[in-house]
Every structure is written in structure tokens, then in C-alpha cells.
C-alpha positions in Angstrom: 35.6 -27.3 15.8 34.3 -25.2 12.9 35.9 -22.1 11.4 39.0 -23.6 11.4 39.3 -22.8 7.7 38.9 -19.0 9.2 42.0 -19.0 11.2 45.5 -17.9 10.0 48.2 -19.9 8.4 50.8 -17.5 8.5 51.2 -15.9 11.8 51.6 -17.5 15.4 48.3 -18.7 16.8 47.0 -18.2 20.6 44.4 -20.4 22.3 43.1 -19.5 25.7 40.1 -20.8 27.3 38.7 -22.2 30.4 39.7 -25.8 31.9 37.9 -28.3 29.3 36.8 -26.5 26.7 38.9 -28.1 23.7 41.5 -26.0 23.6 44.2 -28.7 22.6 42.2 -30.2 20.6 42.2 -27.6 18.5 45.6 -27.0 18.5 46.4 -30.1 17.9 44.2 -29.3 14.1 46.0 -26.5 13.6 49.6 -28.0 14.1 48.3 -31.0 11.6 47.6 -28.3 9.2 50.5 -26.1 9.3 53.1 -27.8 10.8 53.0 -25.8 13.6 54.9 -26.8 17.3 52.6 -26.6 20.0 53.6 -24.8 22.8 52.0 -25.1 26.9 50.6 -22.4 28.4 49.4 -23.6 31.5 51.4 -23.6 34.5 49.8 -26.9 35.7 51.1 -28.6 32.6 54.6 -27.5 33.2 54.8 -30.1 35.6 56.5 -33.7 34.8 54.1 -35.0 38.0 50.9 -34.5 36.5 50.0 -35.8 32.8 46.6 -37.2 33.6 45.5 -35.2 36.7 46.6 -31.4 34.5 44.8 -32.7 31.7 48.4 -32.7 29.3 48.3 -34.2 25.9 48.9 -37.9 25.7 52.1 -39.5 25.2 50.4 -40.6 22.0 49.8 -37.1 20.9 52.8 -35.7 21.7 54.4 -38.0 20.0 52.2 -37.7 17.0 52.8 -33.9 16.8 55.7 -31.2 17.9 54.8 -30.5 21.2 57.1 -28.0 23.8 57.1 -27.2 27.6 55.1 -29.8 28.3 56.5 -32.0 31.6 59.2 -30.3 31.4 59.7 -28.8 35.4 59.8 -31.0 38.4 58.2 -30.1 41.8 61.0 -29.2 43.6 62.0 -26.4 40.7 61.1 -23.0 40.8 59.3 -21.6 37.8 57.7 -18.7 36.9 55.9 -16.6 34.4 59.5 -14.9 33.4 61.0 -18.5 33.5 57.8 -19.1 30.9 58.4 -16.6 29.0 62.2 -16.9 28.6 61.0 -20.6 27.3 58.7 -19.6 24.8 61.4 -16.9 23.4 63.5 -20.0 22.1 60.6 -21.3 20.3 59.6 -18.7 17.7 62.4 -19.4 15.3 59.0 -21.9 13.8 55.3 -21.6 12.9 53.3 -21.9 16.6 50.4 -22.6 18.4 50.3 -21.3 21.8 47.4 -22.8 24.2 46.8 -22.8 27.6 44.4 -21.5 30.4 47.0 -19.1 31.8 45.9 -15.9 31.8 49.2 -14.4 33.3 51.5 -16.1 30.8 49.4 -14.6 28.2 49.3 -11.5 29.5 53.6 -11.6 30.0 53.4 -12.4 26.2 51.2 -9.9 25.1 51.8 -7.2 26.7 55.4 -7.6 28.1 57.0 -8.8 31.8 58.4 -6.0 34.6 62.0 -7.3 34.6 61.3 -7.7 38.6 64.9 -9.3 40.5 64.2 -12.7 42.4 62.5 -12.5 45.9 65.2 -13.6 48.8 64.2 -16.7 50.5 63.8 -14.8 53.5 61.1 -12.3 52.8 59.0 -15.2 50.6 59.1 -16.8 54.2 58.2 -14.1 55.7 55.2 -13.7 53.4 54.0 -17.3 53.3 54.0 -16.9 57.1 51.7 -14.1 56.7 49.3 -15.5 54.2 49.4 -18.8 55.8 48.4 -17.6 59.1 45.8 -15.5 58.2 47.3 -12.0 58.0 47.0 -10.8 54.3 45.4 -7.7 56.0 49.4 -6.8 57.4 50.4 -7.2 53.9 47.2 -5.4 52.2 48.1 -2.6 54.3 51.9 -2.3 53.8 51.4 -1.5 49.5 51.9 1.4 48.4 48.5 3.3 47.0 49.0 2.8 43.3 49.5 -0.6 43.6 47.4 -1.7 46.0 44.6 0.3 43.3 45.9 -1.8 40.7 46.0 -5.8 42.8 43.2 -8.0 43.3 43.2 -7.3 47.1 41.2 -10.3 47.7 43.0 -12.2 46.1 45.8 -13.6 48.9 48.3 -14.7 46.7 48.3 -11.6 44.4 48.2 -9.3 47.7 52.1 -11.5 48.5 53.2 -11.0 45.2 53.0 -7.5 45.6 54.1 -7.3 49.4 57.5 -9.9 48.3 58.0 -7.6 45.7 57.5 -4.3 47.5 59.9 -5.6 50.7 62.5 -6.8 48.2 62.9 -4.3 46.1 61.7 -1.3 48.0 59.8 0.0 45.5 55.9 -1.0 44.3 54.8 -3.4 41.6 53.3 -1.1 40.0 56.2 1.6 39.4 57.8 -2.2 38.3 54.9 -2.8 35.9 55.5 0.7 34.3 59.0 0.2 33.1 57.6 -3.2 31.3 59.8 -3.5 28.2 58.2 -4.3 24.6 55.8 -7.9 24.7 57.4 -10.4 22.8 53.9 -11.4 21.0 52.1 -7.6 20.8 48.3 -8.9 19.5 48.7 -7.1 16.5 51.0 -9.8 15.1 49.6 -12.6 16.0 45.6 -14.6 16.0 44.4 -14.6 19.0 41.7 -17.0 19.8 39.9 -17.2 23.5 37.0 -19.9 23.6 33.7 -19.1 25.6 32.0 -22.2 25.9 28.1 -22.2 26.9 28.6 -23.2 31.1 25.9 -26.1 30.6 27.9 -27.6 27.9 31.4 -27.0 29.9 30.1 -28.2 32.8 29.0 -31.7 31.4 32.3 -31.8 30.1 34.0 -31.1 33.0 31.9 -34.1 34.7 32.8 -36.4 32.3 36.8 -35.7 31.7 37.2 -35.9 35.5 36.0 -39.5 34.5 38.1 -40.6 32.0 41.4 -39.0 34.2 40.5 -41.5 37.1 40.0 -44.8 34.2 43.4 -43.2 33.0 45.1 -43.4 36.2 44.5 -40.0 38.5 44.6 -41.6 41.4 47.4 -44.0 41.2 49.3 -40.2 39.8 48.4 -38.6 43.2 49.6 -41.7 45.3 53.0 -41.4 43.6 53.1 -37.3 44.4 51.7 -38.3 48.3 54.9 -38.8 50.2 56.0 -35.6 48.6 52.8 -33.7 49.3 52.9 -29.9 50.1 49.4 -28.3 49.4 51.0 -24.9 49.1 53.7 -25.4 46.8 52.6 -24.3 43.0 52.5 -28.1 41.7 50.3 -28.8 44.1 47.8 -26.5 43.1 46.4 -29.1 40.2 42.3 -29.1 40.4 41.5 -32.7 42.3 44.6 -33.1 43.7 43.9 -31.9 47.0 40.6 -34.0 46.7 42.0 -37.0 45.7 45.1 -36.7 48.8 42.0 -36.3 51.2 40.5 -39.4 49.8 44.1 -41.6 49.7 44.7 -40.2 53.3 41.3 -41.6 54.6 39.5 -38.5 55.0 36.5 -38.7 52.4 35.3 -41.7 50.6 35.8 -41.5 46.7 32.7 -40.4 44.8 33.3 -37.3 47.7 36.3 -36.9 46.6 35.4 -37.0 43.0 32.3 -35.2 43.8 34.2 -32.1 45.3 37.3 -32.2 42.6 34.3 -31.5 39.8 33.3 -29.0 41.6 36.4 -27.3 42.0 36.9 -27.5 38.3 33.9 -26.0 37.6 34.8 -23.1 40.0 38.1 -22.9 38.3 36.8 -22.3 34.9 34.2 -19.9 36.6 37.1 -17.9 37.6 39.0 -18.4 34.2 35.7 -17.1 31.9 35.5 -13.9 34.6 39.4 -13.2 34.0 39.2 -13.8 30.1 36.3 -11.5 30.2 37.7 -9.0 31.3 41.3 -9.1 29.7 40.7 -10.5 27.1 38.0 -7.9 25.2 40.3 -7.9 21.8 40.8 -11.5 21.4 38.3 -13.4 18.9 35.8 -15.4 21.0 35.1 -18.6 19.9 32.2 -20.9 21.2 33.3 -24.3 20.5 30.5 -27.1 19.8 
């Protein structure tokens, strides 16, 4: 990728950008480089069930170069963005490179995490319940009016977040979000990079690395997750998953399933460029070639 030459030895270095679009590769450079660790910052990667399928470095390439929470959560564990973020807090005592497609652990890092207590079992029921049946409207309705201003109401998952947090705690995320202590990372002491790829030339390369994950073993990686399948829980929620469980189950032939797991990726990044967009305005953009 050019401009490397351009890009800071001496402070830690973030990488967002969408599925596909080189981001490890070029952190991978930069830890040759410096000496830097690499550190995950995709909550797909997290997971020790998926190395092909989320698209993790190679065992090869982690072992080549200091790599961290990578694998490192199974799918029965809970983990979240504070969880991340308590992780990453360990690792600064060294040069870094942060990369990832995350938005929200970037965000948590940047800008700092609302300190917000667990959600009882009980009330995350309650929501999925809702959600899962159709009823986000019950839960759209019960936020308060600053935070339902500030949540991506169409968004069903966000809308729970908010509702869990709201019937836990009894007050709104958004009086949460106010008492945010200090970021960990502020942008001004750090290189922030976000890559905007041209869609033609992400697209194509979406095609093609869905490729080279099935000649490396994607579907032999869902067949060992199947008898543990749960298409809501968070692990599940890798792009082509779903497709390829449709396809092992008997539901759709292959190519289909291929077919329909490039398209989500493509849809994925869609939604990735439209979120870096429009939280991401002082980053540097990079268009990678």
C-alpha cells in the first residue's frame, strides 16, 4: 500500500476500514517496520471458532509477527466492547497497531465507554423475546426522549441495548453516555487511519477472498460450529456463516450459498463505509490500491 513511509513511527497506529479492504495487510507492514504488536479490533475475530470464515490472520502470520486478541473468546463466553476495551488497556505498555472493522470498539477507544453495570439475565430474556418476536416497537416506545433521539431506531439490536439498559438500570443510555470517563486513545495522540476503498475494486475483492476462505477450509469450519449452532448468539453473527449452515443443513445448494454469503459481505461493508462516514470525519482516509 503506498504512503506507508507517511505514517507515524512513534505513536500508536489505528486502522479501520470495511470487510476486505487490506486492513491487516497493512498492519502487518507497519509491525515489520516498528516492531509494533498488532492488536484485533473486530469482534468477529475475537472468536477462537472462526480463523478462516472472520477472515483472522494466518497461523503463519501470527506467528511471524506479535499478534493479540486474536481467538482468544470461545462461543459460549460473553464479551463485550468494555470487555474489549479492558483487553486493549493491558497492551499499551508497547508500540501498537490497532485494526479492525469495529466501529464501536473504536469509538469506546476514542472517545471513552459509559461505565454501564451488567444486564440481569432476566431482562436480556425479556428483550431477546421482544426483538425476536417482532416487537422492537414495545421497546422503541418504552426510551426515554433523549435517547431514543440519540439510537439508530431501526436498528433492532441498538433499540435492545438501550431498552436492557434502560430496564436495568432505570435510567437512559444516554444520561449513561454523558458521565463517559476520559477515552483511553483520545485522536489527538494517536494516527488514525480509516481506508475507503473504491466499491468496484472492494467488491471484486470481496468475490474473490470468499474464494480462497472455502479452498482454506470455510466449510469444514462451519460443520465443526453446526451442532452448536445458535443464529442469534454474537459468534454466530460471522458474514457466510448463516449461508453456509443453510447449505450443510440441505436448504440451498452451494454456489447459492456462496452466491448469497458475497452478497452479504458486500452489504456489510456497505454498512461499514456509511458508519465510517459518518464517525469517522477526522480520521485520515486512505484509498488503498
Amino acid at each position: 500500500m503506498k504512503g506507508i513511509e507517511k505514517i507515524s513511527r512513534d505513536v500508536p497506529v489505528l486502522i479501520a476500514g470495511p470487510t476486505g479492504s487490506g486492513k491487516s495487510d497493512l498492519a502487518m507492514a507497519l509491525a515489520a517496520r516498528d516492531g509494533r504488536l498488532i492488536v484485533n479490533a473486530d469482534a468477529l475475530q475475537v472468536y477462537a471458532c472462526w480463523r478462516v470464515l472472520s477472515a483472522r490472520p494466518s497461523a503463519a502470520e501470527e506467528a511471524a509477527l506479535p499478534h493479540a486478541l486474536y481467538g482468544h473468546v470461545g462461543r459460549d463466553q460473553v464479551y463485550s466492547v468494555g470487555a474489549w476495551l479492558r483487553d486493549v488497556m493491558g497492551l499499551l505498555t508497547r508500540p501498537v497497531v490497532i485494526v479492525g472493522g469495529t466501529g464501536l470498539y473504536f469509538r469506546a477507544l476514542t472517545e471513552g465507554l459509559a461505565e454501564i453495570p451488567p444486564i440481569p439475565a432476566t431482562i436480556r430474556a425479556e428483550a431477546d423475546s421482544l426483538r425476536l418476536s417482532g416487537q422492537t416497537d414495545v421497546m422503541r416506545e418504552a426510551l426515554d426522549a433523549v435517547t431514543a433521539a440519540k439510537t439508530d431506531l431501526l436498528n433492532p439490536v441498538r433499540v435492545q441495548r438501550a431498552y436492557e439498559v434502560q430496564r436495568a438500570t432505570g435510567r437512559g443510555m444516554a444520561a449513561w453516555q454523558a458521565d463517559t470517563a476520559a477515552p483511553l486513545l483520545p485522536l489527538c495522540d494517536v494516527q488514525a487511519l480509516v481506508l475507503q476503498p473504491a466499491v468496484p475494486w472492494l467488491d471484486v475483492r470481496i468475490a474473490r477472498r470468499f474464494s480462497v476462505m472455502l479452498d482454506n477450509g470455510a466449510l469444514d469450519e462451519v460443520r465443526t460450529a453446526l451442532p452448536f449452532w445458535l443464529p442469534e448468539s454474537p459468534w454466530a453473527r460471522a458474514i457466510g456463516a448463516r449461508e453456509l449452515v443453510a447449505h450443510l443443513q440441505g436448504a440451498i445448494p452451494l454456489s447459492q450459498a456462496c452466491d448469497a454469503a458475497i452478497l452479504a459481505s458486500r452489504q456489510y461493508a456497505k454498512r461499514q463505509r456509511t458508519w465510517f462516514r459518518a464517525r469517522m470525519a477526522n480520521w485520515t482516509k486512505i484509498i488503498p490500491d
